[in-house]
C-alpha positions as semicolon CSV with decimal commas, in nm:
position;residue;x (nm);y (nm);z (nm)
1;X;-6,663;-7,864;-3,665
2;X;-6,577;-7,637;-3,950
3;X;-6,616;-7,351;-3,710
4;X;-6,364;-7,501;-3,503
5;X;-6,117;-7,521;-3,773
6;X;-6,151;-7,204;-3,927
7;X;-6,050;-7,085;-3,547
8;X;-5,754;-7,268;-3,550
9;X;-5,664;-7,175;-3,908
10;X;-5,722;-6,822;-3,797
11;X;-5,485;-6,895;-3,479
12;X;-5,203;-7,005;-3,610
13;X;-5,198;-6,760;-3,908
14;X;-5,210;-6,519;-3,643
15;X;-4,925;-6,660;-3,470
16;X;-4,716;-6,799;-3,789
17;X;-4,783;-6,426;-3,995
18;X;-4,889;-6,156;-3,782
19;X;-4,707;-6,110;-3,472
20;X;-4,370;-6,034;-3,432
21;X;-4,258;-6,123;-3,069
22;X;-4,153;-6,434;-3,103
23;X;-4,042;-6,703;-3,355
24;X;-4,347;-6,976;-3,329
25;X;-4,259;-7,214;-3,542
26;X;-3,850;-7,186;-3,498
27;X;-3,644;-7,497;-3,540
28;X;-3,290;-7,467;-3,475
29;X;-3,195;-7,722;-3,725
30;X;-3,409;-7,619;-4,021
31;X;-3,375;-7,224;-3,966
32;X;-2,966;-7,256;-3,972
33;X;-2,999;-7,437;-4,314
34;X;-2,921;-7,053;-4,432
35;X;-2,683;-6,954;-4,241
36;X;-2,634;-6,628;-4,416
37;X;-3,005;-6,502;-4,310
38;X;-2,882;-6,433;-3,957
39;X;-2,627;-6,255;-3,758
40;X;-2,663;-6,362;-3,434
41;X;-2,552;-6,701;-3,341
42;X;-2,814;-6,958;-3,259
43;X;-2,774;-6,957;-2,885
44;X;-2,812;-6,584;-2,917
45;X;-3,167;-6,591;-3,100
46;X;-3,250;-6,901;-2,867
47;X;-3,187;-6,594;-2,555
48;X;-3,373;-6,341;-2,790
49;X;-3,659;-6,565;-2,876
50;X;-3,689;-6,699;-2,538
51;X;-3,722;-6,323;-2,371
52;X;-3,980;-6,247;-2,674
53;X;-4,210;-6,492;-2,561
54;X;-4,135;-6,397;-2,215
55;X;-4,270;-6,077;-2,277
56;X;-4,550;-6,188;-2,518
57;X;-4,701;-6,436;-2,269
58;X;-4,699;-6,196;-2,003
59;X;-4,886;-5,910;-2,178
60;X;-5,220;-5,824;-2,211
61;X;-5,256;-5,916;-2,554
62;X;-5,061;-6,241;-2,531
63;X;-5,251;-6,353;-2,206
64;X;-5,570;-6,267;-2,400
65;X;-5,462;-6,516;-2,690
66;X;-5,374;-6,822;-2,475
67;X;-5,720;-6,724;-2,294
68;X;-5,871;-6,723;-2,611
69;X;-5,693;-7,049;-2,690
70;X;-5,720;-7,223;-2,416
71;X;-6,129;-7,182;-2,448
72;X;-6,181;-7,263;-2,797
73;X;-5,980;-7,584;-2,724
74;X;-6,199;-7,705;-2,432
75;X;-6,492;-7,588;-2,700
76;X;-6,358;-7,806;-2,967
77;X;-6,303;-8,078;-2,698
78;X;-6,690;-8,042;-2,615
79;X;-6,784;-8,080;-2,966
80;X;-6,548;-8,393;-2,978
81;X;-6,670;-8,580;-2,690
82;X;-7,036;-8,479;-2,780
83;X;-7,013;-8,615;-3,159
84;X;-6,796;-8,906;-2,995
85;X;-7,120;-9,006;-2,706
86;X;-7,368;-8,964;-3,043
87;X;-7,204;-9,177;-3,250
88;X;-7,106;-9,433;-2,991
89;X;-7,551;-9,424;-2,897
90;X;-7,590;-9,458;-3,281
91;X;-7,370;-9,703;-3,319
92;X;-7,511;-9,910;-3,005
93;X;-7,895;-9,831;-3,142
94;X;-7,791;-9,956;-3,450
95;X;-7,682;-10,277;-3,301
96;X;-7,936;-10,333;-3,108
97;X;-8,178;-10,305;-3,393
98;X;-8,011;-10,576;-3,608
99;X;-7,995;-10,779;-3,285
100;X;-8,408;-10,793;-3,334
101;X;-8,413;-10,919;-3,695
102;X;-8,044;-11,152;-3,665
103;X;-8,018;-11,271;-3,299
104;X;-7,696;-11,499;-3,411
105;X;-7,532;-11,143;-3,490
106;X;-7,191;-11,113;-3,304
107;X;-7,116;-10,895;-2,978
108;X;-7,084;-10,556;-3,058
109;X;-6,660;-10,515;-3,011
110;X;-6,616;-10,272;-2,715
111;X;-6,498;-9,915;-2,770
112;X;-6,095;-9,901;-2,707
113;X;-6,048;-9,771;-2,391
114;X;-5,797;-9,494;-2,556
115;X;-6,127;-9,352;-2,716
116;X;-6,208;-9,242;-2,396
Protein backbone atom coordinates (compact mmCIF):
# COMPACT_ATOMS: atom_id res chain seq x y z
CA UNK A 1 0.00 0.00 0.00
CA UNK A 2 2.70 2.50 0.71
CA UNK A 3 3.85 1.99 -2.82
CA UNK A 4 0.58 2.97 -3.95
CA UNK A 5 0.63 6.14 -2.12
CA UNK A 6 3.91 7.32 -2.77
CA UNK A 7 2.50 7.04 -6.62
CA UNK A 8 -0.19 9.14 -5.98
CA UNK A 9 1.83 11.60 -3.90
CA UNK A 10 4.20 11.62 -6.79
CA UNK A 11 1.05 12.24 -9.22
CA UNK A 12 -0.42 14.93 -8.00
CA UNK A 13 2.84 16.82 -7.15
CA UNK A 14 3.41 16.33 -10.66
CA UNK A 15 0.24 17.76 -11.62
CA UNK A 16 -0.20 20.48 -8.64
CA UNK A 17 3.89 21.71 -9.17
CA UNK A 18 5.36 20.69 -12.29
CA UNK A 19 3.38 21.18 -15.29
CA UNK A 20 2.24 24.20 -16.60
CA UNK A 21 -0.70 23.50 -19.08
CA UNK A 22 -3.34 23.70 -17.12
CA UNK A 23 -4.63 24.94 -13.71
CA UNK A 24 -5.42 21.41 -11.77
CA UNK A 25 -6.57 22.38 -8.81
CA UNK A 26 -8.42 25.86 -9.99
CA UNK A 27 -11.49 26.99 -8.12
CA UNK A 28 -13.17 29.91 -9.39
CA UNK A 29 -14.30 31.04 -6.06
CA UNK A 30 -11.13 30.62 -4.01
CA UNK A 31 -8.59 31.77 -6.89
CA UNK A 32 -10.64 35.30 -7.31
CA UNK A 33 -10.20 35.86 -3.49
CA UNK A 34 -7.09 38.06 -5.02
CA UNK A 35 -8.36 39.67 -7.49
CA UNK A 36 -5.28 41.68 -8.18
CA UNK A 37 -3.18 38.36 -9.16
CA UNK A 38 -4.93 38.22 -12.53
CA UNK A 39 -5.71 40.16 -15.57
CA UNK A 40 -7.92 38.27 -17.40
CA UNK A 41 -11.41 37.95 -16.27
CA UNK A 42 -12.55 34.64 -14.93
CA UNK A 43 -14.54 33.51 -17.92
CA UNK A 44 -11.41 34.32 -19.86
CA UNK A 45 -8.98 31.92 -17.80
CA UNK A 46 -12.06 29.42 -17.62
CA UNK A 47 -11.55 29.58 -22.00
CA UNK A 48 -7.68 29.57 -21.39
CA UNK A 49 -7.65 26.78 -18.90
CA UNK A 50 -10.16 24.82 -20.68
CA UNK A 51 -7.99 24.89 -24.21
CA UNK A 52 -4.79 24.04 -21.87
CA UNK A 53 -6.14 20.90 -20.91
CA UNK A 54 -7.44 20.46 -24.30
CA UNK A 55 -4.13 20.39 -25.52
CA UNK A 56 -2.53 18.58 -22.52
CA UNK A 57 -4.92 15.60 -22.72
CA UNK A 58 -4.41 15.22 -26.25
CA UNK A 59 -0.58 15.06 -26.30
CA UNK A 60 1.74 12.49 -26.01
CA UNK A 61 2.87 13.28 -22.72
CA UNK A 62 -0.56 14.00 -21.26
CA UNK A 63 -2.11 10.75 -22.81
CA UNK A 64 0.91 8.95 -21.30
CA UNK A 65 -0.04 10.36 -17.70
CA UNK A 66 -3.77 9.45 -17.68
CA UNK A 67 -2.35 5.97 -19.12
CA UNK A 68 -0.13 5.89 -16.40
CA UNK A 69 -2.99 6.88 -14.11
CA UNK A 70 -5.50 5.09 -15.16
CA UNK A 71 -3.19 1.74 -14.49
CA UNK A 72 -1.88 2.44 -11.19
CA UNK A 73 -5.54 3.04 -10.15
CA UNK A 74 -6.87 -0.37 -11.35
CA UNK A 75 -3.38 -1.56 -9.48
CA UNK A 76 -4.32 0.07 -6.30
CA UNK A 77 -7.92 -1.25 -6.85
CA UNK A 78 -6.30 -4.87 -7.08
CA UNK A 79 -4.46 -4.41 -3.96
CA UNK A 80 -7.81 -3.15 -2.36
CA UNK A 81 -10.06 -5.88 -3.29
CA UNK A 82 -7.21 -8.45 -2.59
CA UNK A 83 -6.50 -7.13 1.15
CA UNK A 84 -10.45 -6.66 1.27
CA UNK A 85 -11.14 -10.92 0.14
CA UNK A 86 -8.07 -11.65 2.93
CA UNK A 87 -9.41 -9.98 5.56
CA UNK A 88 -13.02 -10.84 4.92
CA UNK A 89 -11.41 -15.10 4.86
CA UNK A 90 -9.62 -14.01 8.12
CA UNK A 91 -12.27 -12.60 9.54
CA UNK A 92 -14.70 -15.65 8.57
CA UNK A 93 -11.71 -18.26 9.80
CA UNK A 94 -11.63 -16.47 12.78
CA UNK A 95 -15.25 -16.98 13.37
CA UNK A 96 -15.45 -20.12 12.61
CA UNK A 97 -12.77 -21.04 15.07
CA UNK A 98 -14.52 -19.47 18.11
CA UNK A 99 -17.68 -21.16 16.79
CA UNK A 100 -15.68 -24.62 17.92
CA UNK A 101 -14.85 -23.58 21.51
CA UNK A 102 -18.41 -21.11 22.08
CA UNK A 103 -21.19 -22.64 19.90
CA UNK A 104 -23.81 -20.00 21.62
CA UNK A 105 -21.51 -17.28 19.83
CA UNK A 106 -23.72 -14.94 17.64
CA UNK A 107 -24.00 -14.97 13.66
CA UNK A 108 -21.22 -13.45 12.18
CA UNK A 109 -23.05 -9.81 10.87
CA UNK A 110 -22.86 -9.92 7.03
CA UNK A 111 -20.45 -7.69 5.10
CA UNK A 112 -22.47 -4.36 3.87
CA UNK A 113 -23.23 -4.85 0.55
CA UNK A 114 -21.50 -1.24 -0.25
CA UNK A 115 -18.17 -3.12 0.69
CA UNK A 116 -18.53 -4.79 -2.35
Amino acid sequence: MSFVFEMYKKYVEYLEYEQDAFAFSYDDIVEFEFPAFYNQSREEIREINRQNSIKFITSIRGRMIISKDLSSKRYSLNVLNNFKSKTQGLLISIYEELKIYHPQIEPLPMFPPEAD
